[in-house]
LUMBANU-76169 format. One line per field, with one value per atom (N, C-alpha, C, O): residue number from 0; atom name; x negated, y negated, z negated. Coordinates in pm, whole numbers, plus 50000, padded with zeros to 5 digits. Example, Ala and Ser with C-alpha at 12.3 -4.5 7.8 and 13.67 -1.06 7.14 Angstrom:
<sites>
n	c(0|0|0|0|1|1|1|1)
atom	c(N|CA|C|O|N|CA|C|O)
east	c(48681|48770|48680|48576|48715|48633|48710|48659)
north	c(50569|50450|50330|50332|50225|50106|49997|49886)
up	c(49220|49220|49220|49154|49292|49286|49213|49196)
</sites>
This chain:
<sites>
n	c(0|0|0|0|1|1|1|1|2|2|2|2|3|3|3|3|4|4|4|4|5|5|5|5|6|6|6|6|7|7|7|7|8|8|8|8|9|9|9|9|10|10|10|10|11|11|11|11|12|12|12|12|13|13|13|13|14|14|14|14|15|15|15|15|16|16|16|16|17|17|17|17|18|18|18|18|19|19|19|19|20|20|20|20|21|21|21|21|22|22|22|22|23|23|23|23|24|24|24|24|25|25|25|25|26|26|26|26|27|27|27|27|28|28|28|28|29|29|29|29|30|30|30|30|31|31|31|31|32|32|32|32|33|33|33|33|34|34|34|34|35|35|35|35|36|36|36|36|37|37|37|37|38|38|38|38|39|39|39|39|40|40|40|40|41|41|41|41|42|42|42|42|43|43|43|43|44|44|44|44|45|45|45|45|46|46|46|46|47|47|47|47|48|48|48|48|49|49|49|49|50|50|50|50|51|51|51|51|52|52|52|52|53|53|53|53|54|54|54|54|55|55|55|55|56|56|56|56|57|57|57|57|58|58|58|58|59|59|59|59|60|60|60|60|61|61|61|61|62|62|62|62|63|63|63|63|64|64|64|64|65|65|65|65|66|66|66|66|67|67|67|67|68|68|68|68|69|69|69|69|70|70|70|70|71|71|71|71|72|72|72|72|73|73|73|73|74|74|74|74|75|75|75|75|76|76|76|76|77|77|77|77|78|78|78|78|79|79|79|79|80|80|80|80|81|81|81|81|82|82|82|82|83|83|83|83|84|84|84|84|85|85|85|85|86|86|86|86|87|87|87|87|88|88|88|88|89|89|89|89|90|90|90|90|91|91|91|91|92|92|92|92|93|93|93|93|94|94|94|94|95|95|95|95|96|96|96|96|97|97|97|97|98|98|98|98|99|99|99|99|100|100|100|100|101|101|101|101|102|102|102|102|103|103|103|103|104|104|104|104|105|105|105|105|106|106|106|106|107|107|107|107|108|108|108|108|109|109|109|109|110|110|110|110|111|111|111|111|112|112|112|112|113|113|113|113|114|114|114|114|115|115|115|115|116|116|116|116|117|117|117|117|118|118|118|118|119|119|119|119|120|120|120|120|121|121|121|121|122|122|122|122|123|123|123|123|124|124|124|124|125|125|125|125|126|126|126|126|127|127|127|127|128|128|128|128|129|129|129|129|130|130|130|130|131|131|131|131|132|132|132|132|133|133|133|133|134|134|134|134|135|135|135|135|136|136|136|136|137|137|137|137|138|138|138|138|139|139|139|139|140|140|140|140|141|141|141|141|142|142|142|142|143|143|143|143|144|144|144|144|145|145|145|145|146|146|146|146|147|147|147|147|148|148|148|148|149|149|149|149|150|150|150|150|151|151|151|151|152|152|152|152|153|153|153|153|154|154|154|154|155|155|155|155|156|156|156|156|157|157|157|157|158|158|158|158|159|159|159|159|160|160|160|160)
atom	c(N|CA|C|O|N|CA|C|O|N|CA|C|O|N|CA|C|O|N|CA|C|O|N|CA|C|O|N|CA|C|O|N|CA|C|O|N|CA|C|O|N|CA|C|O|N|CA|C|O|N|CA|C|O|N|CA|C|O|N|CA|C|O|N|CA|C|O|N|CA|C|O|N|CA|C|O|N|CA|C|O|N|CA|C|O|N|CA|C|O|N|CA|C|O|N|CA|C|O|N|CA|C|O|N|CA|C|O|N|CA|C|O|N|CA|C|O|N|CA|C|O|N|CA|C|O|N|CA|C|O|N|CA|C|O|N|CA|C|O|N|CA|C|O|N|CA|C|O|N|CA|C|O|N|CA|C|O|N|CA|C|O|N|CA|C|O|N|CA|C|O|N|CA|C|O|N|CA|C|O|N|CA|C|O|N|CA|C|O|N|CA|C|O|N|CA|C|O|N|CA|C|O|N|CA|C|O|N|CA|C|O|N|CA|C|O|N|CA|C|O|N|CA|C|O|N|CA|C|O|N|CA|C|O|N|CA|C|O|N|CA|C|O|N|CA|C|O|N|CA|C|O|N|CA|C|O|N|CA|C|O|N|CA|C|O|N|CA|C|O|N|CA|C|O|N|CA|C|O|N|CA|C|O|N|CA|C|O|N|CA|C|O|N|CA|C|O|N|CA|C|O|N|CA|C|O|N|CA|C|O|N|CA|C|O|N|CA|C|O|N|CA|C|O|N|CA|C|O|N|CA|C|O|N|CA|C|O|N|CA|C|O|N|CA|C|O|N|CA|C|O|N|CA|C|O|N|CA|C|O|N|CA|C|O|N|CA|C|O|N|CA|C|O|N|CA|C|O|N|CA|C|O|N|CA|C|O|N|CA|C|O|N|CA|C|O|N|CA|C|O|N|CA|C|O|N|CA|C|O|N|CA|C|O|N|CA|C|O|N|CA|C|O|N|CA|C|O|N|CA|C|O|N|CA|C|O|N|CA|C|O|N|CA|C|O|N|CA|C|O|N|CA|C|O|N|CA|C|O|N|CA|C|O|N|CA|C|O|N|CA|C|O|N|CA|C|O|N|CA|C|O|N|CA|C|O|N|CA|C|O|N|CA|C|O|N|CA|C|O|N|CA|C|O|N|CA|C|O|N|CA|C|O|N|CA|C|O|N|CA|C|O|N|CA|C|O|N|CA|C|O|N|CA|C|O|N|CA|C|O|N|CA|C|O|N|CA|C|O|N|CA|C|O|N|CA|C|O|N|CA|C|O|N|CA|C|O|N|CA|C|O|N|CA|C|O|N|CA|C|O|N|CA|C|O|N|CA|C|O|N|CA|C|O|N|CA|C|O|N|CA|C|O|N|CA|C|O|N|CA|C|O|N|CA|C|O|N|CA|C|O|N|CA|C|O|N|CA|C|O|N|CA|C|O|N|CA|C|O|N|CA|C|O|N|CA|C|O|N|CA|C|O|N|CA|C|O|N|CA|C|O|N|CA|C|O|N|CA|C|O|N|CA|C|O|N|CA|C|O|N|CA|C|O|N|CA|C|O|N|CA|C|O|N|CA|C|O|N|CA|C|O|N|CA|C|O|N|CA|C|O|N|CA|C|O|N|CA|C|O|N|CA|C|O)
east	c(24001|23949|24049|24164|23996|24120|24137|24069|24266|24234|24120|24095|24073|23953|24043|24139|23952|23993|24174|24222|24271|24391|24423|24388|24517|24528|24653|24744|24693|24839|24946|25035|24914|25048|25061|25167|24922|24966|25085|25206|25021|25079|25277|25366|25283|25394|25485|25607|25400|25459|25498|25613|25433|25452|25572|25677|25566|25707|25826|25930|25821|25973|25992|26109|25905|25905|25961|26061|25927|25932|26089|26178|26118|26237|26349|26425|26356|26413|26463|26575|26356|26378|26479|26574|26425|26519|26660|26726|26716|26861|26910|27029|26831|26860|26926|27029|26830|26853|26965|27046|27018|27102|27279|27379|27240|27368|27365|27479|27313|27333|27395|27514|27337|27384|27567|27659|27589|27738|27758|27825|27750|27856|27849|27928|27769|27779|27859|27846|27939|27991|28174|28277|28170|28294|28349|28438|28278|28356|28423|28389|28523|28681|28589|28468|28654|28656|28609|28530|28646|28652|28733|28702|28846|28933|29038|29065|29073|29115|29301|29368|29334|29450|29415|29507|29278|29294|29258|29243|29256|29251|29374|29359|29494|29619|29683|29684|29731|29816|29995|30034|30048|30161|30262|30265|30340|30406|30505|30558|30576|30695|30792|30744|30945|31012|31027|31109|30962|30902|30820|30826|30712|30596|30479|30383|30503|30390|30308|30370|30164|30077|30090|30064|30114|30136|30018|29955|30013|29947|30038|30013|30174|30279|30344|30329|30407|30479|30627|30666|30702|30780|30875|30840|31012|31100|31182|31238|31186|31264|31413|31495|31452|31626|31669|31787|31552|31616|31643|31752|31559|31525|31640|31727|31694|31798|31778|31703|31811|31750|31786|31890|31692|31690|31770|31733|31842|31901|31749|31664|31767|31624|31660|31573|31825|31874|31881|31928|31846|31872|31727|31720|31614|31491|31468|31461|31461|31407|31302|31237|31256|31062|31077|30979|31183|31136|31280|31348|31272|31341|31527|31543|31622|31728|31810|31794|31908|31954|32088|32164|32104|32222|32339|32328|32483|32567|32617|32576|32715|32783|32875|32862|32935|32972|32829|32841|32752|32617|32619|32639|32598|32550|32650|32768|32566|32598|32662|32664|32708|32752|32626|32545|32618|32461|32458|32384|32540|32552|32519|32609|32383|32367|32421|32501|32348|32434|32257|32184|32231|32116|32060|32067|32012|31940|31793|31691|31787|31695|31556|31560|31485|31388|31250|31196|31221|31144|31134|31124|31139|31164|31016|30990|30952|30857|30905|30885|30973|31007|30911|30943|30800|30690|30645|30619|30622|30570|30713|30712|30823|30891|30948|31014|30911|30944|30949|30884|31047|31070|31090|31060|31135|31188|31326|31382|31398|31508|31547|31566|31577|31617|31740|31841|31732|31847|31944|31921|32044|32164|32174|32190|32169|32226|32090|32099|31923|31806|31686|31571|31762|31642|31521|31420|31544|31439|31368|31430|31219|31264|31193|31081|31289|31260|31231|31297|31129|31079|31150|31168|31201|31295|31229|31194|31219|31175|31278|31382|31265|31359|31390|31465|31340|31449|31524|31567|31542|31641|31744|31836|31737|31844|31940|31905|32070|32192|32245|32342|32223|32256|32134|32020|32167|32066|32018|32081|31902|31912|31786|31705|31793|31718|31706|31762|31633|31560|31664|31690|31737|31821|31905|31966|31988|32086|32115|32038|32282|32313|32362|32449|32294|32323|32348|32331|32400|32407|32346|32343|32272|32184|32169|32206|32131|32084|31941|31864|31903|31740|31700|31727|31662|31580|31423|31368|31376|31208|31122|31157|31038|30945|30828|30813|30748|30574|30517|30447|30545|30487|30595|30572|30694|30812|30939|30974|30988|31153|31154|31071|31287|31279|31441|31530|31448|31594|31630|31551|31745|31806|31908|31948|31962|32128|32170|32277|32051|32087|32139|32105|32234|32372|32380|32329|32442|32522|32611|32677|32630|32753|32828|32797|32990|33100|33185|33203|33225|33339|33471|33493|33526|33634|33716|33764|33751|33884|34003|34054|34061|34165|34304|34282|34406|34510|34593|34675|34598|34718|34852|34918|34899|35020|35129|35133|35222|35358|35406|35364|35501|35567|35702|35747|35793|35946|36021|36019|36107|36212|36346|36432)
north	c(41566|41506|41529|41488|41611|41603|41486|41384|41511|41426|41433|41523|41299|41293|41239|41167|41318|41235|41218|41122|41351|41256|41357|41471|41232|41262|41295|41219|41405|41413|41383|41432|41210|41093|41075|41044|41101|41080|41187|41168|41290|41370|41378|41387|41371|41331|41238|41252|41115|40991|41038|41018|41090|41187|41242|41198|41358|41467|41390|41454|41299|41189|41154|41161|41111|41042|41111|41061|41250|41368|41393|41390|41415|41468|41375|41414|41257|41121|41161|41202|41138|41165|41289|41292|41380|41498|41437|41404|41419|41398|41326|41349|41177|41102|41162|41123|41265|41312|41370|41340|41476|41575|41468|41471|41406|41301|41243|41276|41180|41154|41255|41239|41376|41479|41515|41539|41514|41562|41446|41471|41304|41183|41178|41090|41251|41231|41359|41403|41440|41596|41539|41575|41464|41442|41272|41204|41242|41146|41143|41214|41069|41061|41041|41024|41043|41009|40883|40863|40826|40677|40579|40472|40661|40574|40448|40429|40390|40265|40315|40242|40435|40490|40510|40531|40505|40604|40397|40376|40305|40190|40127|40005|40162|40080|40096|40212|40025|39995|39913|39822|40009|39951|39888|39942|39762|39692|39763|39785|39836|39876|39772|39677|39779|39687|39643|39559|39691|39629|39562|39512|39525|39497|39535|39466|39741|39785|39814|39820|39831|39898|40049|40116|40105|40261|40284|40190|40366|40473|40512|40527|40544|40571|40484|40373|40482|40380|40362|40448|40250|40242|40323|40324|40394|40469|40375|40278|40419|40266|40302|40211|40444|40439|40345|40314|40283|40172|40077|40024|40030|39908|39840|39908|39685|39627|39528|39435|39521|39390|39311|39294|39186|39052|38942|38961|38872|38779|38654|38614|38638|38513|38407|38334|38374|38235|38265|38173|38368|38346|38268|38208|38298|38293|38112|38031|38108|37918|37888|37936|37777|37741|37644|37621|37541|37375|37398|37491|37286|37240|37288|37175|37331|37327|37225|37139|37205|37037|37054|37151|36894|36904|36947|36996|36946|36949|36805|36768|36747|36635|36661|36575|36745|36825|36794|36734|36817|36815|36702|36689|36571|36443|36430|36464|36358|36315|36145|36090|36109|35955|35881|35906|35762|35729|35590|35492|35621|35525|35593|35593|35663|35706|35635|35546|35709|35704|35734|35827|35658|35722|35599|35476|35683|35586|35504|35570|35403|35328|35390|35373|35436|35532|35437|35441|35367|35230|35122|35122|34997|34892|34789|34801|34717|34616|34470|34413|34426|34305|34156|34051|34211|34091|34093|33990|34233|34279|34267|34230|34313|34304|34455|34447|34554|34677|34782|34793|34856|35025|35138|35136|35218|35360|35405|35393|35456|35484|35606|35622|35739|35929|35935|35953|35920|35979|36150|36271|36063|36190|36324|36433|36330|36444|36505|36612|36477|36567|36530|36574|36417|36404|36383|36398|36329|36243|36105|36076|36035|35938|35848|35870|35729|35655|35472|35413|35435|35313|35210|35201|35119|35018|34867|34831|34774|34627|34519|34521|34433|34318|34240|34143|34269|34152|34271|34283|34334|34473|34475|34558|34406|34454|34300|34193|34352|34264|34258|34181|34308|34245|34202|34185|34187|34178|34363|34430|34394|34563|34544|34451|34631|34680|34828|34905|34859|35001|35069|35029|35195|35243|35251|35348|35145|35140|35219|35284|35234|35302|35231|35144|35283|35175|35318|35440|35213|35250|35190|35067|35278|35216|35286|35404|35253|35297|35319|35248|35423|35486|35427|35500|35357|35351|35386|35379|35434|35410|35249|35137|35272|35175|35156|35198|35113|35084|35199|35259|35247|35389|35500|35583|35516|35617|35587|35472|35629|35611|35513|35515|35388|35274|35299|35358|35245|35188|35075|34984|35038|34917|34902|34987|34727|34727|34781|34827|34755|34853|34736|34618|34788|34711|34781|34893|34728|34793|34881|34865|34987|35099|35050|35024|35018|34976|35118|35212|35110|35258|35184|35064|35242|35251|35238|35344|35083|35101|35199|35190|35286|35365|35278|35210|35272|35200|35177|35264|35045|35095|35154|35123|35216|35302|35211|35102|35227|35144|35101|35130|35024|34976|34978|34882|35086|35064|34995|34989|34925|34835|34887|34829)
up	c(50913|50792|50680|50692|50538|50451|50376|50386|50270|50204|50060|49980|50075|49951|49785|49756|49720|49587|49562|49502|49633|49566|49412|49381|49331|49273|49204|49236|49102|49091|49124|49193|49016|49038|49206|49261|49286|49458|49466|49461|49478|49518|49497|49583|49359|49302|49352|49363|49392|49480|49591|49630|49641|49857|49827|49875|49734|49736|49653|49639|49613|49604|49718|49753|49808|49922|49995|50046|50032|50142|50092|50177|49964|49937|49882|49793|49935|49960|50117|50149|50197|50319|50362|50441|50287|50346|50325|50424|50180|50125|50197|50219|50287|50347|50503|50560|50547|50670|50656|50744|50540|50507|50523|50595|50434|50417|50567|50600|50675|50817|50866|50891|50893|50960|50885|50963|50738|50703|50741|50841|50738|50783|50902|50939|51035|51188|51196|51310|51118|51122|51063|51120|50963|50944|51013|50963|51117|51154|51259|51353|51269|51355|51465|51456|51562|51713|51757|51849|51708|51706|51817|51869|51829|51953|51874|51755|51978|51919|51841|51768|51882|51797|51652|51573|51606|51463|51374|51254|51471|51382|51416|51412|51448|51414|51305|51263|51251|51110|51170|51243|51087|51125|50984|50873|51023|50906|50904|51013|50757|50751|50702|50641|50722|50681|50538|50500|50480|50362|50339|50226|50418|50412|50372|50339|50378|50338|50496|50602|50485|50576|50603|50502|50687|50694|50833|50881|50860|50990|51057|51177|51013|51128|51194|51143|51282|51374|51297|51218|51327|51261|51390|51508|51328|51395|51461|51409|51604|51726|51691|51678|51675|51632|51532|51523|51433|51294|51351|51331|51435|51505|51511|51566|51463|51494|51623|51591|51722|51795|51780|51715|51852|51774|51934|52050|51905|52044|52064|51984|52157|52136|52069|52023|52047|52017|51865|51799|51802|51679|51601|51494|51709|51638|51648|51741|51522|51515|51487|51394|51586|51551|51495|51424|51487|51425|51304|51261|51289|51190|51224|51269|51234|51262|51271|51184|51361|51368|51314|51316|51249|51195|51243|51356|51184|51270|51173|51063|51256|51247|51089|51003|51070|50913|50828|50722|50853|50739|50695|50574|50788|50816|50696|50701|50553|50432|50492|50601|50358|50364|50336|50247|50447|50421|50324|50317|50275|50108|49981|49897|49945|49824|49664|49638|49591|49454|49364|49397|49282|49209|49105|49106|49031|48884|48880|48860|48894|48894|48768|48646|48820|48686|48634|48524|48731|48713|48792|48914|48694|48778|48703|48583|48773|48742|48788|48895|48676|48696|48762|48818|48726|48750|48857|48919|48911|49080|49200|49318|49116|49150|49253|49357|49200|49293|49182|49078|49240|49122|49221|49341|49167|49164|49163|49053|49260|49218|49242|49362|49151|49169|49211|49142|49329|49436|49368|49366|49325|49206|49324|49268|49450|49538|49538|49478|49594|49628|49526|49520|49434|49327|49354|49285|49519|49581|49448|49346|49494|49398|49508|49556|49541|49681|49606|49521|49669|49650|49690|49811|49611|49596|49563|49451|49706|49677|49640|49706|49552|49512|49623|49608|49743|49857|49882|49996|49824|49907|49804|49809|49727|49598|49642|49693|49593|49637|49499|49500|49377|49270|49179|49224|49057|48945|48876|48795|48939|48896|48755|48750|48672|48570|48566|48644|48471|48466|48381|48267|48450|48419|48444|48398|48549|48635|48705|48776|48694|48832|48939|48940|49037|49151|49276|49271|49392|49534|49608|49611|49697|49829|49955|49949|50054|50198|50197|50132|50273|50291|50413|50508|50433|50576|50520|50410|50670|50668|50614|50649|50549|50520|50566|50681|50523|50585|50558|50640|50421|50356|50347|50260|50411|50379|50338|50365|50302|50267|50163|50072|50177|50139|50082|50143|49968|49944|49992|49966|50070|50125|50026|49946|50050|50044|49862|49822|49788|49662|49588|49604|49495|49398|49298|49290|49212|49105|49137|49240|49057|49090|49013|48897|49085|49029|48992|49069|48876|48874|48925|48907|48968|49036|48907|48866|48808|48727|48738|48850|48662|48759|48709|48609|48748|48772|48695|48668|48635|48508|48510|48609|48442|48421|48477|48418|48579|48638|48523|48411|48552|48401|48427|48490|48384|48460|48405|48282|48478|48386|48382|48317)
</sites>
C-alpha cells in the first residue's frame, strides 16, 4: 500500500528525521571507536605533594617515611612545662550589678569566662583588673576566687645612715 496524499512539509519532516538519525548513529560509532578500555587503571588519580591531582604515581625514591608515633589523632597532652599558673590575670568587660554576674577577658587566650558574685572575694566593677581561678560551671568555664589585682608596690629606696 503506498503512501496517499503526502505532502511536501511530510516529506521534509521524514528526511530531518532520517538525517537526525544517521548523525546520531555516526557520532555512536566515532565515540564507541575513541574510547579507553575501561579498566580500573585509567580512573586513578594521584595527590602530589602539593596537593595537585595528577595521573602519574607519585615517585617512591621522594618518599620520606613516616614513624607511627609521630602521627596524632586527639588532642596532644600536656607536658608538666606547659601547665600555666592556675591563677589567671584578666579585665572584668561586663559586670550587672543587679543580676549580679559579668564577664571577665582572660589577658593570656582572650578567653571571655563567666563570672558570678558569690565567686568574687572583693568588691569588683566593670573594668577591673582582677585575678581568678577557672573551674567548670553548669554551662562551661567559670571564674572562681576572683579579687582585685594588687600591684606589687615596689620597695622603697634603703636609706643609709
Amino acid at each position: 500500500m503506498g503512501r496517499s496524499q503526502e505532502t511536501s512539509n511530510k516529506k521534509e519532516v521524514r528526511s530531518k528525521q532520517e538525517k537526525k538519525r544517521k548523525e546520531k548513529e555516526k557520532k555512536r560509532i566515532i565515540r564507541k571507536e575513541n574510547e579507553k578500555s575501561g579498566n580500573s587503571n585509567d580512573m586513578i588519580a594521584y595527590v602530589d605533594e602539593y596537593g595537585r591531582i595528577t595521573s602519574t604515581p607519585p615517585d617512591t625514591l621522594l618518599k620520606e617515611p613516616t614513624k607511627l608515633e609521630d602521627i596524632e589523632i586527639s588532642i596532644p597532652k600536656r607536658d608538666a612545662s606547659q601547665k600555666s599558673n592556675p591563677i589567671r590575670k584578666g579585665i572584668v568587660t561586663y559586670y550587672n550589678d543587679s543580676k549580679g554576674f559579668g564577664f571577665i577577658r582572660d589577658s593570656e587566650t582572650h578567653d571571655s569566662i563567666f563570672a558570678h558574685v558569690n565567686n568574687f572575694i572583693d568588691d569588683i566593677r566593670q573594668d577591673n583588673v582582677v585575678t581568678f581561678e577557672i573551674e567548670n560551671g553548669q554551662r562551661g568555664p567559670a571564674a572562681v576566687r576572683v579579687k582585685l589585682f594588687k600591684k606589687e608596690a615596689p620597695e622603697p629606696p634603703a636609706v643609709q645612715s
